[in-house]
N, C-alpha and C positions, 0 to 999 in steps of 0.2 A: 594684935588687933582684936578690938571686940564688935560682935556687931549686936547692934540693938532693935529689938522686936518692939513693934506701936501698933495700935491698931488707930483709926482713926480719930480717936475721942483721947486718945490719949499723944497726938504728936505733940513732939514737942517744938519749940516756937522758933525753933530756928528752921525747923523744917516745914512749917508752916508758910514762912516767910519765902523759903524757895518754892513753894507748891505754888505761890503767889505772884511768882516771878512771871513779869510777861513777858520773857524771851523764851518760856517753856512755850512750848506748842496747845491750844486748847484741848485735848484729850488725856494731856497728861497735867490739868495744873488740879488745883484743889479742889474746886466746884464740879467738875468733872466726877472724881474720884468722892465726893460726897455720892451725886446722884447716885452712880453706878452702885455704889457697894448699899447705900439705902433702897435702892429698887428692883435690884440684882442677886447681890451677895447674899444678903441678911432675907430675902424669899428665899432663897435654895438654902438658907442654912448652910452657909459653905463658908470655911476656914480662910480666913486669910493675914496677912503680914506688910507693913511696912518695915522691910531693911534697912535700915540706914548705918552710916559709921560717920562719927560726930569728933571733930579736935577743935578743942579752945573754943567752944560751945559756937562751933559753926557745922553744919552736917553738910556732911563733903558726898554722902551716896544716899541715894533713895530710893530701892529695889522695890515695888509693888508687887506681892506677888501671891498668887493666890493656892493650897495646898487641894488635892482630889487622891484618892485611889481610884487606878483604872478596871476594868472588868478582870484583869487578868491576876491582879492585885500589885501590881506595880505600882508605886508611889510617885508621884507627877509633883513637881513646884513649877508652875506658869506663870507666867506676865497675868497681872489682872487686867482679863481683857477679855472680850467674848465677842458676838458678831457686828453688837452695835461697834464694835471699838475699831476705828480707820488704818490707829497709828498709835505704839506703844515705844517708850523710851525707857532705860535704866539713866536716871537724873543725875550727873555727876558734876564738880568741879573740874572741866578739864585744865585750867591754868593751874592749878595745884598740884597737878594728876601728868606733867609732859611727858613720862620713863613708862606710864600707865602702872606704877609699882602699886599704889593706893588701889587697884581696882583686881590687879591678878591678885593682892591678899585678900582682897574684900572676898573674891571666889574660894581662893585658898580654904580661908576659914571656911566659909561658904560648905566644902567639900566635907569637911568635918565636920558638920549634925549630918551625920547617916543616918540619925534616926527621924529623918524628917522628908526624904529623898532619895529616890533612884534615878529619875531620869528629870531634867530640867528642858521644858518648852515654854521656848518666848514667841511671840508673835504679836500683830503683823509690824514690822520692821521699815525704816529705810534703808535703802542696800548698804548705804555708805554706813550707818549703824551695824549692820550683821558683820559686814569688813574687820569692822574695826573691831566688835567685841569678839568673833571669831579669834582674832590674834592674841588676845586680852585671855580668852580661854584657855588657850594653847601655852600661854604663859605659865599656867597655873594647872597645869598639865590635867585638865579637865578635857577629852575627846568630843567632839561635835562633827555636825551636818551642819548643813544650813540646807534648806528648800521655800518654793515660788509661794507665793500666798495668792496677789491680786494685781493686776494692771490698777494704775493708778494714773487718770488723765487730770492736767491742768493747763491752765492759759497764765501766760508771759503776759500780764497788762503792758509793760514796757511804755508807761509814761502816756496810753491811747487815751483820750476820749474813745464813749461807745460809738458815735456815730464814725470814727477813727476803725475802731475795733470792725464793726458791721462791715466795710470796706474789705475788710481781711477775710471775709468768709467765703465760702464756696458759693456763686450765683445764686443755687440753686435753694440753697440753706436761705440767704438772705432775700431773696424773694418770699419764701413760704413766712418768715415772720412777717416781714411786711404788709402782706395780703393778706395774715390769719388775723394779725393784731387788726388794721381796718373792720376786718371781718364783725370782731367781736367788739370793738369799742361801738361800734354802729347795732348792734341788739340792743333794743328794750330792755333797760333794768340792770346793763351790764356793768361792772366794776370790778377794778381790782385794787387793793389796800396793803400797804403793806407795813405790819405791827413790827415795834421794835421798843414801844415801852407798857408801861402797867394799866394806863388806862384801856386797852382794847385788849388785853391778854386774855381773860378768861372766855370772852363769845371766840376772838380768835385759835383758842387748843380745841372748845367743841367743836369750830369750821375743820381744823386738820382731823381732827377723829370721825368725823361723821364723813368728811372724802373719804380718807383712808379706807374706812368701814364700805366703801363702797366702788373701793378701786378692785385693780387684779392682784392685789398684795395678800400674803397672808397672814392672819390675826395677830395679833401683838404678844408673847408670850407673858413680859413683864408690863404688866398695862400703866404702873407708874412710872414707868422710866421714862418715856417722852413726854408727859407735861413735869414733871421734873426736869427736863433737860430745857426745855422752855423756859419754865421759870428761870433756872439759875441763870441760862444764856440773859435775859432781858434784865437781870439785877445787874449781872455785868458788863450791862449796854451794849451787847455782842448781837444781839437776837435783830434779823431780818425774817418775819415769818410775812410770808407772800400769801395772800388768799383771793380767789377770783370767784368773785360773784354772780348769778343771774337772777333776778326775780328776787333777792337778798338770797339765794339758797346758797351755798358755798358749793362749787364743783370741781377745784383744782385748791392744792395747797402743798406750798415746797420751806422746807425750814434751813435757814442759811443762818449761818454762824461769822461775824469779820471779827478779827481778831489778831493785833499786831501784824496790821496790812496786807490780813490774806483774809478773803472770803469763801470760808466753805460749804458746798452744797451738801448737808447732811441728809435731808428727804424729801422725795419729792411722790406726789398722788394725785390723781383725778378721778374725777366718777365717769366709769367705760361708757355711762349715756348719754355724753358729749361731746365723746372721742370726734365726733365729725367735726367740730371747731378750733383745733390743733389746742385745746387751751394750754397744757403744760407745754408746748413751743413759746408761747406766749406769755404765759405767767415767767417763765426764766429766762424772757429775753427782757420784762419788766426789772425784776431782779438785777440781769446783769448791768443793765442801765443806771442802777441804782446805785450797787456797790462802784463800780467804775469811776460814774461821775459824781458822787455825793460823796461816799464813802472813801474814794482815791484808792483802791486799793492795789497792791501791786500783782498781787496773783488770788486768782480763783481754781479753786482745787476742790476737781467732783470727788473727793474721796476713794471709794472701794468698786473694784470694776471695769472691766474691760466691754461694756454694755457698746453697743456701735453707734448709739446716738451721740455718746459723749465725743465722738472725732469730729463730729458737726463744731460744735462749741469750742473746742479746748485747743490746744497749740502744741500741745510735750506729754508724752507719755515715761513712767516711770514706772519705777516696780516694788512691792512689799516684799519683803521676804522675812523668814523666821529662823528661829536655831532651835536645832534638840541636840540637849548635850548630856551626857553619863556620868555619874558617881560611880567610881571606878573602885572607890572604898565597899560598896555593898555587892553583894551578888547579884541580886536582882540587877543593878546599873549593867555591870560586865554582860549580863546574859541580853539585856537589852541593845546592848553595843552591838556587839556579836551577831545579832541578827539582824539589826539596822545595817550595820557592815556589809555584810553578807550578803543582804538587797540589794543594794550599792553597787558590789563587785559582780555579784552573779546575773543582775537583769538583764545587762547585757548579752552573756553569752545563752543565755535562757533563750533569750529573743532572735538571737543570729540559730542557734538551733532548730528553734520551729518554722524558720522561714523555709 
């Protein structure tokens, strides 16, 4: 098996075509993976690779992944993926792939540039993802953990109207939208909009930056990544950017993603100077009203977080998780092992000790 290294400008078109696919999840398809690595990567100057393994000019794997040295000098291959990122996947064929033989040699090889790797971290994961590549690893006698990354809340649409949906909530929840929205529809000057193509795009990124600039969040590290993620979401007709007005000033603004009938709330801000009129209760009960009943969607997913508002809104909680796995070929991997191990096995008795 060989595997073949791309960097972006250089995939090739069959893997193009799966980066395209809309049964991929939006964080892992091509526009994604444009922004990030044009807003991200290519600022840090940081190494990175498309994996793939290609038969009969169809590419069957498509490993993202990104090269660092850590302080220790330990050599890292990761999942390309950092904090903006919800949800990372290794892109496979699995009808081609049922023995998983295609993907323990994809590692296999994989194992073999020791000159490229000591320890390999993927993150953040679906469980049933980590499951399954865990065994995949193991296959290809590559050693692994796996550990928790993030609560991850979403809602079961199950076919609801919102006013269906609203019914389902806690009293107490549904009263406060009710009464905050009245609230706010009734101020002088109030309005909320919500942008999803090109003619309101640009006054609506300065609305989200200028809330943000004014919420309790803190500053944006990569300042083009989010009107890049903007853009590319509303070229690909994805984009629900929700913005709530007073006086025209923007004070609340949450940027939702739908996409192959699931709606994701990527961010959400307000200005803390008008925290007394619930707006972001309001602005994403607008939102959910929207994708629900306009959009039909069948699930809404707040992404990253186990925040406690999100039990208000959402129906199912679930969980991210990751793998760190060893090159067992280099020393550095082994010694890495060895002490990951050894955390592992000893915390516990460490901990029954000092008690």
């Amino acid at each position: 098996m060989d595997i073949i290294n791309s960097s972006l400008e250089t995939l090739p078109e069959a893997a193009v075509r799966k980066l395209k696919n809309n049964k991929i999840n939006w964080f892992s398809n091509l526009s994604w993976y444009q922004n990030f690595i044009d807003t991200v990567i290519k600022v840090d100057k940081g190494a990175y690779d498309f994996l793939m393994v290609e038969n009969q000019g169809e590419t069957q794997v498509i490993f993202p992944v990104e090269y660092s040295v850590l302080n220790n000098g330990c050599r890292q291959l990761k999942s390309l993926t950092n904090y903006y990122s919800p949800i990372y996947q290794l892109i496979n064929d699995a009808g081609f792939d049922v023995e998983n033989t295609l993907l323990s040699n994809f590692f296999i090889t994989l194992k073999t540039r020791a000159s490229r790797w000591d320890v390999m971290r993927l993150q953040p994961m679906a469980q049933e993802d980590v499951l399954f590549l865990v065994k995949v690893l193991k296959k290809a006698r590559i050693p692994s953990v796996s550990f928790f990354c993030f609560g991850n809340w979403y809602l079961d649409v199950n076919g609801r109207s919102f006013d269906q949906y609203l019914l389902d909530l806690k009293p107490k929840v549904r009263s406060t939208i009710g009464t905050k929205t009245k609230q706010f529809e009734k101020l002088e000057g109030a309005k909320i909009v919500i942008v999803t193509d090109e003619q309101d795009l640009v006054a609506a990124i300065k609305a989200y930056e200028d809330v943000y600039g004014l919420s309790w969040k803190n500053t944006e590290p990569y300042t083009h990544f989010i009107p890049g993620f903007i853009k590319s979401a509303e070229k690909a007709g994805a984009l629900r950017l929700g913005v709530a007005y007073l006086h025209d000033k923007p004070i609340a603004a949450q940027i939702w993603v739908v996409s192959e009938n699931i709606a994701y709330i990527f961010k959400v801000a307000y200005d803390e100077d008008y925290k007394q009129y619930a707006i972001g209760t309001v602005l994403t009960a607008k939102l959910m009203q929207y994708v629900i009943d306009y959009d039909k969607v069948s699930e809404v997913d707040y992404l990253q977080g186990d925040d406690a508002y999100k039990k208000n809104w959402m129906s199912n909680r679930r969980e991210r998780w990751g793998i760190l796995a060893f090159n067992t070929t280099t020393l550095r991997g082994n010694i890495e092992m060895l002490k990951e191990m050894s955390t592992f096995y000893f915390k516990p008795f460490w901990a029954m000790i000092k008690k």
